[in-house]
C-alpha positions as a Markdown table, in Angstrom:
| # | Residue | x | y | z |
|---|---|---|---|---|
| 1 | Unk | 115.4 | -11.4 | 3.8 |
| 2 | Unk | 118.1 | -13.3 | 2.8 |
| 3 | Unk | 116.5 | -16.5 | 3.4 |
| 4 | Unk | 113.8 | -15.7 | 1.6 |
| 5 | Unk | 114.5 | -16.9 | -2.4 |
| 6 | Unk | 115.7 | -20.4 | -0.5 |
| 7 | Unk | 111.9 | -20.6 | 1.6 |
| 8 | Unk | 110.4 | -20.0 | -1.8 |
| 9 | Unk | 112.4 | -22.6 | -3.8 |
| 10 | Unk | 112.1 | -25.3 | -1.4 |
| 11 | Unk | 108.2 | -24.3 | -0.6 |
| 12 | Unk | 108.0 | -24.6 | -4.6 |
| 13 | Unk | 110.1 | -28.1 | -4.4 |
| 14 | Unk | 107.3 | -29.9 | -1.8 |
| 15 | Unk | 105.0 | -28.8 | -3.7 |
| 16 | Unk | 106.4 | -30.4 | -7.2 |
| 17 | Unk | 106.9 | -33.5 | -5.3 |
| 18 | Unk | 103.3 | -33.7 | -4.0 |
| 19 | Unk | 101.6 | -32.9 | -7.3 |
| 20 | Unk | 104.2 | -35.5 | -9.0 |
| 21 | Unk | 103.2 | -38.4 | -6.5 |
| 22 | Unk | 100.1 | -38.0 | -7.2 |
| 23 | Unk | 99.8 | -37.5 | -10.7 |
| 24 | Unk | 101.0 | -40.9 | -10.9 |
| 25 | Unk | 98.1 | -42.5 | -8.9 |
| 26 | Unk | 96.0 | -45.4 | -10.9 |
| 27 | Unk | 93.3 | -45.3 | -8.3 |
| 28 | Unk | 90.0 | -43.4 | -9.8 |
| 29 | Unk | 89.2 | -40.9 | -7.3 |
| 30 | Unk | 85.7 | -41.4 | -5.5 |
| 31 | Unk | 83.3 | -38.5 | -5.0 |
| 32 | Unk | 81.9 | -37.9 | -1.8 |
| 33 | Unk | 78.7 | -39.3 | -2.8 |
| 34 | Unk | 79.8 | -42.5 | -4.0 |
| 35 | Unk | 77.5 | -44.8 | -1.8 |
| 36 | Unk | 79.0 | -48.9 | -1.1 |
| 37 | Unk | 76.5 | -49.6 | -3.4 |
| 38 | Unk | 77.7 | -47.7 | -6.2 |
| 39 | Unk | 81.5 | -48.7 | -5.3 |
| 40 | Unk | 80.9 | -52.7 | -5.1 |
| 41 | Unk | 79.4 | -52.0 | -8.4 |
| 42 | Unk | 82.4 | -50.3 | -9.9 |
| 43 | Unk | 84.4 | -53.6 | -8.0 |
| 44 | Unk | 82.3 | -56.1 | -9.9 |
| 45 | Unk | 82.3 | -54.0 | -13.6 |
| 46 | Unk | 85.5 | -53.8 | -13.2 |
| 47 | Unk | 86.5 | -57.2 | -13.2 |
| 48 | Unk | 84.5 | -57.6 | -16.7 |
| 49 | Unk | 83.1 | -61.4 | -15.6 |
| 50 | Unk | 80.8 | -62.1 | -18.6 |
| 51 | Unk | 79.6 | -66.1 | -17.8 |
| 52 | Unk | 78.6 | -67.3 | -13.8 |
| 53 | Unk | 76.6 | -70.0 | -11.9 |
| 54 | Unk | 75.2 | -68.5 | -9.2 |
| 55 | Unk | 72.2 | -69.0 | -6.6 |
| 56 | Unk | 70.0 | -67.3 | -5.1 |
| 57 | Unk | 68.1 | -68.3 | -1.5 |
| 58 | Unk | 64.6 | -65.9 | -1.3 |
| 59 | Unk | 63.4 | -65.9 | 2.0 |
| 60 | Unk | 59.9 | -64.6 | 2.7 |
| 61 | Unk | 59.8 | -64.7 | 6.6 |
| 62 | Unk | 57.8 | -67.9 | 7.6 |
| 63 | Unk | 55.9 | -67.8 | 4.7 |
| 64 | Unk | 58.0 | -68.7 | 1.0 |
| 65 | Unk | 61.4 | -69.9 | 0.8 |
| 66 | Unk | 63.0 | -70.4 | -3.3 |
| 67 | Unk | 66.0 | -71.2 | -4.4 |
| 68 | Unk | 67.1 | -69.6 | -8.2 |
| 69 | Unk | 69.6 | -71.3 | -9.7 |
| 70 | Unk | 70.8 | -69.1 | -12.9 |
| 71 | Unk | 73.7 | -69.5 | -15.5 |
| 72 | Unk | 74.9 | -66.4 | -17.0 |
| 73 | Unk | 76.8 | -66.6 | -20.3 |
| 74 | Unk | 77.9 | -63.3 | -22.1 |
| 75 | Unk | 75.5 | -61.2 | -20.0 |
| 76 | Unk | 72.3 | -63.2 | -20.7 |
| 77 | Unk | 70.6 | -65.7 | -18.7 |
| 78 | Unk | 71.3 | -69.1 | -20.4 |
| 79 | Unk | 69.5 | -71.4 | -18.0 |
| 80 | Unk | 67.6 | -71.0 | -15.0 |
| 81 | Unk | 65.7 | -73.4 | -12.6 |
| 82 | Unk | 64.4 | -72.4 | -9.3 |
| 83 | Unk | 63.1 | -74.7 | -5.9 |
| 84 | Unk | 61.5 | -74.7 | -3.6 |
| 85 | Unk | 62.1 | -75.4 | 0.3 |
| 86 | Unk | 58.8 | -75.6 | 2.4 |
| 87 | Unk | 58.4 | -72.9 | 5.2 |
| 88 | Unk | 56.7 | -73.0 | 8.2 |
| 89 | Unk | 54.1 | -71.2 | 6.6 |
| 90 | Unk | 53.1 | -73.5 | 4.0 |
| 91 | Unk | 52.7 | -77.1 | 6.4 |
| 92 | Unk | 55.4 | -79.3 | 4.4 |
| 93 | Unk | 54.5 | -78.9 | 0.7 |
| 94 | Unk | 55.3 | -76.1 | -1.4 |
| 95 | Unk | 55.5 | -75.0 | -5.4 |
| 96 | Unk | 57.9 | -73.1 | -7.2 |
| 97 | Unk | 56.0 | -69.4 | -7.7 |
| 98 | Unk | 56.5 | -67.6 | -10.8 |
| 99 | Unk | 59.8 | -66.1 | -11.2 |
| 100 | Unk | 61.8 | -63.6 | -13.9 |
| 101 | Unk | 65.6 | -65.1 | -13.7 |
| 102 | Unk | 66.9 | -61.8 | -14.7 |
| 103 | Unk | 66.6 | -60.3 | -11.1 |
| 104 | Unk | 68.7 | -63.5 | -9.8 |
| 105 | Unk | 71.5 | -62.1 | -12.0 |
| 106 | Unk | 74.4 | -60.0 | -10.7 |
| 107 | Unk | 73.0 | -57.0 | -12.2 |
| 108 | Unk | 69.8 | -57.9 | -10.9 |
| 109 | Unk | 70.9 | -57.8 | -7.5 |
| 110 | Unk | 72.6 | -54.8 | -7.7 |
| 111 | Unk | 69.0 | -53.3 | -9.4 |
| 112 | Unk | 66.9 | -54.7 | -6.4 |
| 113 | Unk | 69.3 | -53.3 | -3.7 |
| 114 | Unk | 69.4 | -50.2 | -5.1 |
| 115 | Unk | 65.7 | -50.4 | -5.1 |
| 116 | Unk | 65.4 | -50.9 | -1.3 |
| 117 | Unk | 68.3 | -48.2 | -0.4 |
| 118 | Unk | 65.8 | -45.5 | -2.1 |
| 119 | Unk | 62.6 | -47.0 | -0.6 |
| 120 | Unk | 60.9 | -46.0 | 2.1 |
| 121 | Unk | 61.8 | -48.9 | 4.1 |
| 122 | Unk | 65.3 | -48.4 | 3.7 |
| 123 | Unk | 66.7 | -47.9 | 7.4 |
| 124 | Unk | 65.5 | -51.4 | 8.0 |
| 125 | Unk | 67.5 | -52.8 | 4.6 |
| 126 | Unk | 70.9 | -54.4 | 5.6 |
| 127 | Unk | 73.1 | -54.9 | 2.2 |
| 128 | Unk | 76.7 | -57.1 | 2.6 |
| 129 | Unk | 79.0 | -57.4 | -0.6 |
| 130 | Unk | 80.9 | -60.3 | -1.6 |
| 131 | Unk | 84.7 | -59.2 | -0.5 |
| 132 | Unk | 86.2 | -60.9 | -3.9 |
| 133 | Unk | 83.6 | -59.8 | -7.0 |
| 134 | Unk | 81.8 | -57.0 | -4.8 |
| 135 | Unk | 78.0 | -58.2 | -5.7 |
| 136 | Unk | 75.7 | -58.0 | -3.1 |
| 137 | Unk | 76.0 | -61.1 | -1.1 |
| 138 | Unk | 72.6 | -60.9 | 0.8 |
| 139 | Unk | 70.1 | -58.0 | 0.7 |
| 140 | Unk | 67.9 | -58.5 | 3.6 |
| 141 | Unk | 64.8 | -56.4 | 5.2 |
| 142 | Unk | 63.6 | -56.6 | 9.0 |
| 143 | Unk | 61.2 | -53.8 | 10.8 |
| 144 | Unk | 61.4 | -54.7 | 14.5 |
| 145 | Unk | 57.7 | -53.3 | 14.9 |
| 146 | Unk | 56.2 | -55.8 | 12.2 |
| 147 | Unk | 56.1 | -59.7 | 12.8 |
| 148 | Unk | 56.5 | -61.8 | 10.2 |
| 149 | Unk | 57.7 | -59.5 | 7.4 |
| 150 | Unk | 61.4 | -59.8 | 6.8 |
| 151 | Unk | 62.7 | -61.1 | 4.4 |
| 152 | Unk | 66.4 | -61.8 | 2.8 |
| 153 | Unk | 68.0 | -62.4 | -0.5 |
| 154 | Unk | 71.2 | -64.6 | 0.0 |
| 155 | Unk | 73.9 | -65.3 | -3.2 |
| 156 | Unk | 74.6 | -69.1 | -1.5 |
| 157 | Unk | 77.3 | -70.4 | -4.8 |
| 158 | Unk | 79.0 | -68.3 | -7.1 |
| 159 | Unk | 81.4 | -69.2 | -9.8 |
| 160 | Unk | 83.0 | -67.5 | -12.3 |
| 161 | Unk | 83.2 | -69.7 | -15.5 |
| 162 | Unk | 85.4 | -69.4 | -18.8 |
């Protein structure tokens, strides 16, 4: 018994140290049901970029292929153009189909993939994130047991401006 007021102060003394190393922690602790989604979006927020270029390749299986070309400055779309590239589907010629630039924006993308995780085609919905800003790099759809369907949305440039 005479060890035991020395087992209770150094019991007491790891457990000071542990609460103390990790009161000092800067991370922001996750909860389990953060999704990647939800943490590449706390990745790009975080970095508070206000003005981009970007684009934006739409694929629509053999069918449609565009290419979105936004500029972002202070949150808002300042310019956008879009192109198109003839697919299989459309026998060499093509025109540009009606577009709202917003949802080529990095919110945008972050709105449509969160879109097809809660659908109900979402097992066949493969999402990557850019490794530096955290956006989703290319959102993309394929069922196995339908032809011709897929599709993918692919960020192909992406710079940051002043």
């Amino acid at each position: 018994m005479k060890n035991q007021p020395l087992a209770i102060l150094l019991l007491a003394s790891l457990v000071w140290v542990a609460v103390a190393c990790n009161s000092g922690s800067a991370s922001t602790p996750m909860s389990p049901s953060t999704t990647p989604l939800d943490q590449a979006e706390q990745k790009w927020t975080g970095q508070n970029i206000t003005n981009y270029r970007m684009e934006v390749l739409v694929v629509n299986s053999i069918w449609h292929a565009q290419s979105h070309q936004i500029i972002v400055q202070s949150n808002a779309v300042a310019e956008s153009t879009a192109r198109c590239i003839p697919a299989p589907g459309e026998a060499g010629t093509c025109e540009v189909r009606a577009y709202s630039a917003e949802e080529y924006t990095i919110p945008g993308l972050f709105s449509q993939a969160r879109s097809q995780i809660q659908s109900q085609q979402a097992q066949w919905i493969k999402i990557t994130y850019d490794p530096t800003y955290g956006f989703p790099s290319q959102i993309s759809f394929d069922n196995p047991n339908i032809v011709d369907e897929d599709w993918t949305w692919r960020v192909t440039m992406f710079e940051a401006l002043k």
